[in-house]
C-alpha positions in Angstrom: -3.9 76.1 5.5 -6.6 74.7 8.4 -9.0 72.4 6.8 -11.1 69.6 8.4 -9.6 66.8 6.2 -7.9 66.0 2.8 -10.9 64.7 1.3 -12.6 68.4 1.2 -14.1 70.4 -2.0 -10.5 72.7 -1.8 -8.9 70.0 -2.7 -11.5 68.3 -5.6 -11.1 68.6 -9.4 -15.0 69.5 -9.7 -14.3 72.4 -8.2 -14.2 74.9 -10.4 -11.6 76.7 -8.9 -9.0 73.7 -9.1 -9.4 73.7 -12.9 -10.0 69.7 -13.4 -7.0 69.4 -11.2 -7.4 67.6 -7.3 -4.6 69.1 -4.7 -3.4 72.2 -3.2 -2.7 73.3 -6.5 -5.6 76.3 -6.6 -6.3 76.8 -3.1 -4.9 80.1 -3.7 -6.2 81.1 -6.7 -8.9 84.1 -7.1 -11.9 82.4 -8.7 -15.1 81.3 -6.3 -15.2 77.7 -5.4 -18.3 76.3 -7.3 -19.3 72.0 -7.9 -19.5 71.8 -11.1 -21.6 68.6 -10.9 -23.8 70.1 -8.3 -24.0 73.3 -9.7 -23.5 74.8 -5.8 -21.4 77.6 -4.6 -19.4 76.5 -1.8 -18.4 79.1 1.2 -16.0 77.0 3.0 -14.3 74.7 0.7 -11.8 73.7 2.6 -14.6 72.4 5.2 -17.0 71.2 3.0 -17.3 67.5 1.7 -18.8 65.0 -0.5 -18.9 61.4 -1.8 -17.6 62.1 -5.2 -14.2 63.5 -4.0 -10.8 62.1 -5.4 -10.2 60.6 -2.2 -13.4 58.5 -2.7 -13.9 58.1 -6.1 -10.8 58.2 -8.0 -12.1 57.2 -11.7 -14.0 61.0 -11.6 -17.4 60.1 -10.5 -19.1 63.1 -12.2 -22.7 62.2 -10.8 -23.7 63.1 -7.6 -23.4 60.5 -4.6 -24.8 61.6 -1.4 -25.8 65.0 0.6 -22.8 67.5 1.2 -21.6 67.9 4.3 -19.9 70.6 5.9 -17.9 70.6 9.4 -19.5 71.1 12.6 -17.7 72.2 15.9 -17.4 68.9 17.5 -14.9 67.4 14.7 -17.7 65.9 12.6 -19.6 66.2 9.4 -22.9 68.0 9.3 -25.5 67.3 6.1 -26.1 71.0 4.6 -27.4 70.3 1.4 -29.1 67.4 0.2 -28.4 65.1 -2.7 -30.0 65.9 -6.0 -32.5 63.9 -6.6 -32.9 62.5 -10.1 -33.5 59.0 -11.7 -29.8 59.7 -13.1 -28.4 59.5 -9.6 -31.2 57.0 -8.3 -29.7 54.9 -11.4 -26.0 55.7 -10.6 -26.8 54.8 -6.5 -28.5 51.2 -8.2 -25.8 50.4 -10.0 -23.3 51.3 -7.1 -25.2 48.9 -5.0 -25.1 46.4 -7.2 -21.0 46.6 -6.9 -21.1 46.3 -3.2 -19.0 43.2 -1.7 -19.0 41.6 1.8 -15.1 42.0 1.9 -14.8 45.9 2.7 -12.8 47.5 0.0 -10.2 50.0 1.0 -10.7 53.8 1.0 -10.3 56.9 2.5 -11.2 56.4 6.5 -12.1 59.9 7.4 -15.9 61.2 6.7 -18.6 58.6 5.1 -17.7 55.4 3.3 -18.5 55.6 -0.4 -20.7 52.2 0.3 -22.6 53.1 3.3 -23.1 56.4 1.7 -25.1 54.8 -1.4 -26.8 52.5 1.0 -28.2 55.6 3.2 -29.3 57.4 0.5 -30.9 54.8 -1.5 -33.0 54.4 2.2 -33.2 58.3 2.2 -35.2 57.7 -1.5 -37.1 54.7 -0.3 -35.5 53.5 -4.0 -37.8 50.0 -3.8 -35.8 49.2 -6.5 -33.0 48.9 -4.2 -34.5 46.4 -1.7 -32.8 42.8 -3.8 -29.9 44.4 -3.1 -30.3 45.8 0.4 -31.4 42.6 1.7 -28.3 41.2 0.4 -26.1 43.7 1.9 -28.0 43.3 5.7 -26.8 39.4 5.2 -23.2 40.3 5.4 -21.2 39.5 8.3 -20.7 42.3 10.0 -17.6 41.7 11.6 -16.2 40.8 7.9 -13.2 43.6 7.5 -10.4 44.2 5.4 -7.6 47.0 4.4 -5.3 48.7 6.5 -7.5 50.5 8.8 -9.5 47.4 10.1 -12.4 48.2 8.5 -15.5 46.1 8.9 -19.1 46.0 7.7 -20.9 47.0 10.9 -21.7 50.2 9.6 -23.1 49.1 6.5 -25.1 46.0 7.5 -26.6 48.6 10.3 -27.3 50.7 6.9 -28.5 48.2 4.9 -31.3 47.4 8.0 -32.3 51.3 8.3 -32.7 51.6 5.0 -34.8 48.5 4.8 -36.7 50.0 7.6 -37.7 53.2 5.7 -39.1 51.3 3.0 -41.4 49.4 5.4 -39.5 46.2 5.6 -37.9 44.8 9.1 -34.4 45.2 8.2 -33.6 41.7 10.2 
């Protein structure tokens, strides 16, 4: 079955379809694909992506981190709908932040990082609340890396700074 990466809604256990269960498992079954914590029917699940997937957030994150993202035809990962947007997950997004180390943690490297993804859309918010925190995270090295796949903080000190930026604060 063609799919644009493991960590896609076929394959996560809030959806519907996959009865609690993340795999293969269901792909076949009859029932619609539908986020249960999103409340969104998905077309293409096997193409369609989010921060809360198994790959990403195995303790069953059951509130909403970031947009959803479906493929595109150059191999990438296109927003089409945006994150819900509720002091619940502006909470959830503050506490995440709050959990955020220099040393990268390892996880799933295809798609969005878990931590840059909470940094982009605290910025996307303007969360104020958020600012302690993102002016910690743009004072990591951003060479710092770690885990198997080499990854560094680059990405998420540029994050930290854009984020800052929307706000109305130089990001550095």
């Amino acid at each position: 079955m063609p799919n644009g990466g493991s960590d896609c809604c076929g394959t996560c256990w809030f959806n519907a379809r996959n009865k609690g269960e993340a795999g293969y498992g269901h792909s076949k079954d009859p029932e619609p694909s539908f986020c249960t914590i999103r409340g969104l029917a998905i077309e293409e699940p096997f193409w369609t992506y989010c921060g809360n997937h198994p790959h990403r957030r195995p303790d069953r994150d059951p509130i909403p981190i970031g947009p959803v993202f479906v493929a595109d035809d150059e191999d990438g990962r296109t927003l089409w709908q945006p994150s819900p947007h509720t002091e619940d997950v502006r909470q959830h997004l503050l506490s995440l932040v709050r959990a955020v180390t220099e040393q990268p943690v390892e996880e799933y490297p295809a798609g969005g990082y878990t931590d840059e993804m909470v940094v982009w859309q605290l910025g996307e918010f303007r969360e104020r609340r958020a600012m302690p925190e993102l002016r910690r995270i743009a004072a990591f090295a951003p060479e710092a890396s770690g885990g198997r796949f080499g990854r560094s903080r680059e990405g998420l000190v540029a994050a930290a700074k854009e984020a800052l930026s929307r706000m109305g604060e130089g990001g550095g």
